[in-house]
N, C-alpha and C positions, 0 to 999 in steps of 0.2 A: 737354761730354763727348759722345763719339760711339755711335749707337747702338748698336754691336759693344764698347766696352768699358764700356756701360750692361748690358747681356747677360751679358758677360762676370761682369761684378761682380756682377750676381743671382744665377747660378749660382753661383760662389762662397759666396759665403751662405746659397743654398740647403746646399750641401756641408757648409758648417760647422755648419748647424742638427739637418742629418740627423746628422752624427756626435757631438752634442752628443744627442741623441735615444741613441745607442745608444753612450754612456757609461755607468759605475756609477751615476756620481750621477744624469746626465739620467736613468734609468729610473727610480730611485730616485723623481725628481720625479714622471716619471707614473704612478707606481705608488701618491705617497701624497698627492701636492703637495705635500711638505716640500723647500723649498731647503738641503741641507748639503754639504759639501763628502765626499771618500772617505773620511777619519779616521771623520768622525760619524757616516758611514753604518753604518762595520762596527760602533763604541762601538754605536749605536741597534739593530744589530740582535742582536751577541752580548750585551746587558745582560739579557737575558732566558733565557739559556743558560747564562750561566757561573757565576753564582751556584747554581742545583742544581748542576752537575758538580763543582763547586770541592771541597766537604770528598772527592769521591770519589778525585779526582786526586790529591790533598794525601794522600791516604789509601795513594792504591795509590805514589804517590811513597817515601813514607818506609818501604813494604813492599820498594818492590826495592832501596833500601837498605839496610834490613836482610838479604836476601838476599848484597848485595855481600859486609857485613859478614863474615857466616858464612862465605861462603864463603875472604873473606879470612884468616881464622884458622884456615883448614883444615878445616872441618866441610863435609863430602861431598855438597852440596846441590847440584848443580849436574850436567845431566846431559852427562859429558864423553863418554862413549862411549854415544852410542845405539845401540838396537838395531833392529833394521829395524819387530819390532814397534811399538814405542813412536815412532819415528817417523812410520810407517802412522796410529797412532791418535792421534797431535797431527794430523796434515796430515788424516786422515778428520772430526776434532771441529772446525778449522779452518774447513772448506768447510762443515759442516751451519750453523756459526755466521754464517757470510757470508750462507748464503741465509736464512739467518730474517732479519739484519739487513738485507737488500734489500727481502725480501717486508715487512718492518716497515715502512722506510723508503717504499714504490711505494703502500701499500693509504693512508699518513697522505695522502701526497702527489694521490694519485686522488682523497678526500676534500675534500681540500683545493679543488682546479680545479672539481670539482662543485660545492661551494656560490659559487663563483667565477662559473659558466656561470649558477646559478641569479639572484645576484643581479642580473648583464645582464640576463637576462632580464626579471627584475622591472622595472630600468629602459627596458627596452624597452614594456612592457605598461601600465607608469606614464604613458610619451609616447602612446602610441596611443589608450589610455585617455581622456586629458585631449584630445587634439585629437576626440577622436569623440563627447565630449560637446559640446565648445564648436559644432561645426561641424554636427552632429546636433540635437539639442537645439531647439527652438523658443523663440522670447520672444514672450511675449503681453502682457506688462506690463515694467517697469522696474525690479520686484521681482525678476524670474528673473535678472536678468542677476548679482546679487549673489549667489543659492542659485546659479548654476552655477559663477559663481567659489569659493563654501566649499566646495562639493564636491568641484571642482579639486584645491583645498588639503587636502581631505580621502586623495587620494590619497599626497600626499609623505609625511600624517600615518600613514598604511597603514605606509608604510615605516619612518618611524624607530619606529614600538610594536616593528612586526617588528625592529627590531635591539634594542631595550632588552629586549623578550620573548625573544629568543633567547642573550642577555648575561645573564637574570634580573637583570635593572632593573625599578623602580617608573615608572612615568609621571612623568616630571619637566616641568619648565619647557618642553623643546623643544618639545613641541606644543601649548602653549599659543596662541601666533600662529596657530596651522593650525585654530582650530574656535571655537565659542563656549563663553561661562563654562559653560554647562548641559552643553556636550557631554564639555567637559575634567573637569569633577569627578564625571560620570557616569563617565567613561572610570579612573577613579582605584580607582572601585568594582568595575571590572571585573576579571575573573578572566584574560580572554584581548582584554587588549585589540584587537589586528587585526583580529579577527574580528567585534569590535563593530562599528570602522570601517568595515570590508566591509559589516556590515550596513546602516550607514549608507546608504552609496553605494546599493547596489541598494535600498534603502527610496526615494530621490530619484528612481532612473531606472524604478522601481513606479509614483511619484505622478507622474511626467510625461507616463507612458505613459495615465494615465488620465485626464490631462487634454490628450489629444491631441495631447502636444506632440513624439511621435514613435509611429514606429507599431511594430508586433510584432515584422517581420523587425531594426528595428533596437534593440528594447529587446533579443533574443535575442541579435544581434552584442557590444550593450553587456556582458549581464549574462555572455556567454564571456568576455570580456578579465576580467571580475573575480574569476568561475572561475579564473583563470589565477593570479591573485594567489593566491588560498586554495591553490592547487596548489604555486604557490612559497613559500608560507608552508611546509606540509608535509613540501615537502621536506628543507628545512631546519630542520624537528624532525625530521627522520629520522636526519640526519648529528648532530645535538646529541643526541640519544637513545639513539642506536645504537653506541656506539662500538665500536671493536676488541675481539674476546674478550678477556677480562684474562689467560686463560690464554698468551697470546704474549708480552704483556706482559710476565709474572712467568717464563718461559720464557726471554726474551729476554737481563732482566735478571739469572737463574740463569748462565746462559751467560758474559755477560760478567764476571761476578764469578770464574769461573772461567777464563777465560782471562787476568783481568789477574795469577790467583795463579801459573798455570802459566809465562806471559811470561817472570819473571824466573827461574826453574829452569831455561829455556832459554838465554838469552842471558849470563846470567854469569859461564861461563867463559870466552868470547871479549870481553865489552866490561867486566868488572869494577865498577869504579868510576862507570862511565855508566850503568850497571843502570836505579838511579834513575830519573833523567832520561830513557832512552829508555821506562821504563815509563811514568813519567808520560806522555809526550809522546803514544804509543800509546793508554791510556784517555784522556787528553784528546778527541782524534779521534774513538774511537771512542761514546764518551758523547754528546761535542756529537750524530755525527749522530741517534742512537736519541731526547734531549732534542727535538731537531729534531722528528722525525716523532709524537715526545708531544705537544709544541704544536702541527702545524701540522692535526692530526686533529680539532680542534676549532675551526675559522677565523673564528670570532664573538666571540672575547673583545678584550682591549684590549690584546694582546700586539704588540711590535714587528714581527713576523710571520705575524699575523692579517689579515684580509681589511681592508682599507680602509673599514669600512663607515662612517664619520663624512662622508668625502669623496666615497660615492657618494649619500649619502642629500643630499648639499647640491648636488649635480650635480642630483637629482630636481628639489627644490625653485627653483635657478637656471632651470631648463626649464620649470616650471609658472608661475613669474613670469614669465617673458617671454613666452610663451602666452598669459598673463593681459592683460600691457600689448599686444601684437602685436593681439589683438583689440580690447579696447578703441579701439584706433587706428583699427581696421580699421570697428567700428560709428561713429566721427567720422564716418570718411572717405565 
């Protein structure tokens, strides 16, 4: 094969990878690393939506039905002649409705990308972290080289509390590998565990400093990056603590409850018998997005639309073990 259709044909594959990247499902993959195909995507991501909406749909369905009804047998339900007022104040209640349900939808969503920006960042602070001890850090014995490795590991362990702590989980098995027996069933007893493991960490880069095995300016650079953790930790009880006033909330859902009663008063004397079904189809819609922005307001549970945190905390850990092995090779060598 000739170089120009060796070329050729990389590029092509390059092409094919990029648009494979900026498919449903390729996102999908790097979003969760779940290989599914489109069907399983939307099933994985509407199973967590449609089950709340469902009795409401069902509900405002078999109401503009019985609207059709009524109006089918002649009872005066249906507004055939409006008047410029009552149109004015559907089309005025209309547009206030819309922008609550934006501003609902934009403040869950800004929530959202924030604890999204926060956890990068942890993973960023995680790598920095771990190469500024291994490569800072002094060995004076054949002892340290093992305490700088748990400490390493002590940082992935930083991360997954912080997701079980922020999910309200107990300490389980996961960081069990990441520390010793004494540290794991100490940490079981604790109230807030990351912040034990934080202490952890700077308790190591306290005893090093005092055994000269690094000096001031860099135990001060160390103990910033782990500031940075506690910072990220923080912030992300801010967004779990803080949520949206309830009063929008219950405002929100005041609103929609009356517009799916008003919908079919409107529409029934021109679609009849579809009353139903376009009512449903309308609160369908309009539920899914408000559900939406109820789940995505809180991005640390184990919802199919929650933040990734299973597959970012194992990114930590894959980075901190090759860090681990990468040196080890490196002191062989």
């Amino acid at each position: 094969m000739s170089r120009s259709n060796s070329t050729n044909l990389l590029e092509r594959c390059k092409k094919f990878l990029s648009r494979k990247k900026n498919s449903f499902t390729g996102k999908y993959y790097l979003y969760t690393g779940e290989k599914l195909n489109w069907f399983q995507v939307c099933l994985r991501l509407e199973t967590s939506v449609i089950p709340v909406i469902l009795p409401w749909v069902i509900f405002c369905g078999v109401y503009g039905f019985l609207v059709s009804l009524l109006y089918y047998f002649g009872v005066p339900i249906g507004f055939t002649q409006k008047s410029g007022v009552l149109t004015n104040a559907i089309l005025t209640f209309n547009i206030g409705f819309t922008l609550l349900l934006v501003f609902r939808t934009n403040t869950a969503n800004e929530r959202f990308w924030e604890g999204r920006r926060l956890w990068g960042s942890l993973v960023n602070t995680v790598r920095n972290l771990a190469q500024g001890i291994f490569i800072v850090v002094k060995e004076q014995s054949p002892k340290d080289r093992g305490k700088k490795e748990a400490t390493v590991r002590l940082l992935v362990a930083f991360a997954i509390a912080m997701k079980l702590h922020l999910r309200g989980e107990a300490v389980d098995e996961q960081l069990a590998p990441l520390m010793s027996d004494i540290q794991y069933f100490k940490l079981k007893d604790t109230q807030h565990p990351p912040l034990q493991i934080a202490f952890w960490i700077r308790d190591y880069l306290q005893h090093q400093h005092e055994r000269n095995c690094i000096n001031i300016y860099q135990l001060t650079s160390l103990h910033n990056l782990v500031d940075d953790l506690v910072d990220i930790l923080g912030g992300c009880e801010r967004i779990l603590r803080t949520p949206l006033p309830l009063i929008y909330s219950i405002k929100l859902r005041q609103l929609l409850l009356i517009f799916c009663l008003i919908l079919p008063v409107e529409i029934v004397s021109n679609l009849t018998w579809w009353t139903g079904v376009i009512t449903a189809f309308v609160s369908f819609t309009l539920l899914s997005i408000e559900e939406i922005g109820s789940e995505i307001e809180e991005p640390f549970g184990h919802d199919p639309n929650d933040l990734p945190l299973d597959m970012i905390c194992n990114t930590m850990r894959r980075n901190v073990e090759e860090l681990i092995i990468s040196a080890a090779s490196s002191a062989r060598d």
